[in-house]
C-alpha positions as CSV (number, residue, x, y, z in Angstrom):
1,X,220.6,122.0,30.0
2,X,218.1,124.1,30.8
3,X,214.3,124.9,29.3
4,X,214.7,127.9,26.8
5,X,211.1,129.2,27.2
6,X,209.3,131.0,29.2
7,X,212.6,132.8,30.8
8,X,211.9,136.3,31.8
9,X,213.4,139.0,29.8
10,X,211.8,141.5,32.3
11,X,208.7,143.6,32.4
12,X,207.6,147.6,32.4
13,X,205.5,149.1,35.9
14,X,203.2,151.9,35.8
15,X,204.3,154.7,37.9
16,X,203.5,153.0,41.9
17,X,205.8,150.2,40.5
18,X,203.2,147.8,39.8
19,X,203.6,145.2,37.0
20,X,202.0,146.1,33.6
21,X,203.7,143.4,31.2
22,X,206.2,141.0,31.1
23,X,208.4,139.8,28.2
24,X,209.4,136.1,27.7
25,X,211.4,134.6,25.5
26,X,210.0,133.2,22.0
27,X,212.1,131.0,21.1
28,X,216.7,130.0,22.2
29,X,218.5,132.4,21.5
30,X,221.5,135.2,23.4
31,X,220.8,138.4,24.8
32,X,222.7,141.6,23.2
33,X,221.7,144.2,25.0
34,X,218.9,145.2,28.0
35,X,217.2,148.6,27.9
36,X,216.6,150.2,30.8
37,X,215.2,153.8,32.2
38,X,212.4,155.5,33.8
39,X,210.2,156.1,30.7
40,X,209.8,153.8,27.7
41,X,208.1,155.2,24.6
42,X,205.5,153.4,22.9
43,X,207.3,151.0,20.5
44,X,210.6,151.8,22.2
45,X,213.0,148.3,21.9
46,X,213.6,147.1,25.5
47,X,215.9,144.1,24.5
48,X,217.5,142.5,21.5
49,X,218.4,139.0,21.3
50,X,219.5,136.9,18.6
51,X,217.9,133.6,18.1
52,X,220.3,130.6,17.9
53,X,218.8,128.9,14.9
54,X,220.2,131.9,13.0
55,X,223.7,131.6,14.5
56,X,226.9,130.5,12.6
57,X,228.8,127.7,13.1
């Protein structure tokens, strides 16, 4: 089984392609959806994932 945290979800890059931020996981949980495109507005969602605690069983 693998460590949950501190995966990458991915990260933004200034215009050159340089690194700004990257986006870890907070807690276990599935990925929905990934978005991705040149420009990203402030506030802008660039992934959903649910969290497993939340899940039914």
């Amino acid at each position: 089984m693998l460590d949950w945290y501190d995966h990458l979800l991915g990260h933004t890059e200034d215009f050159f392609g340089k690194c700004i931020r990257e986006y870890h996981v907070e807690e276990d949980g599935t990925v929905f959806y990934y978005t991705s495109g040149l420009a990203v507005n402030p506030g802008d969602p660039l992934v959903a994932y649910g969290l497993e605690k939340f899940a039914q069983k």
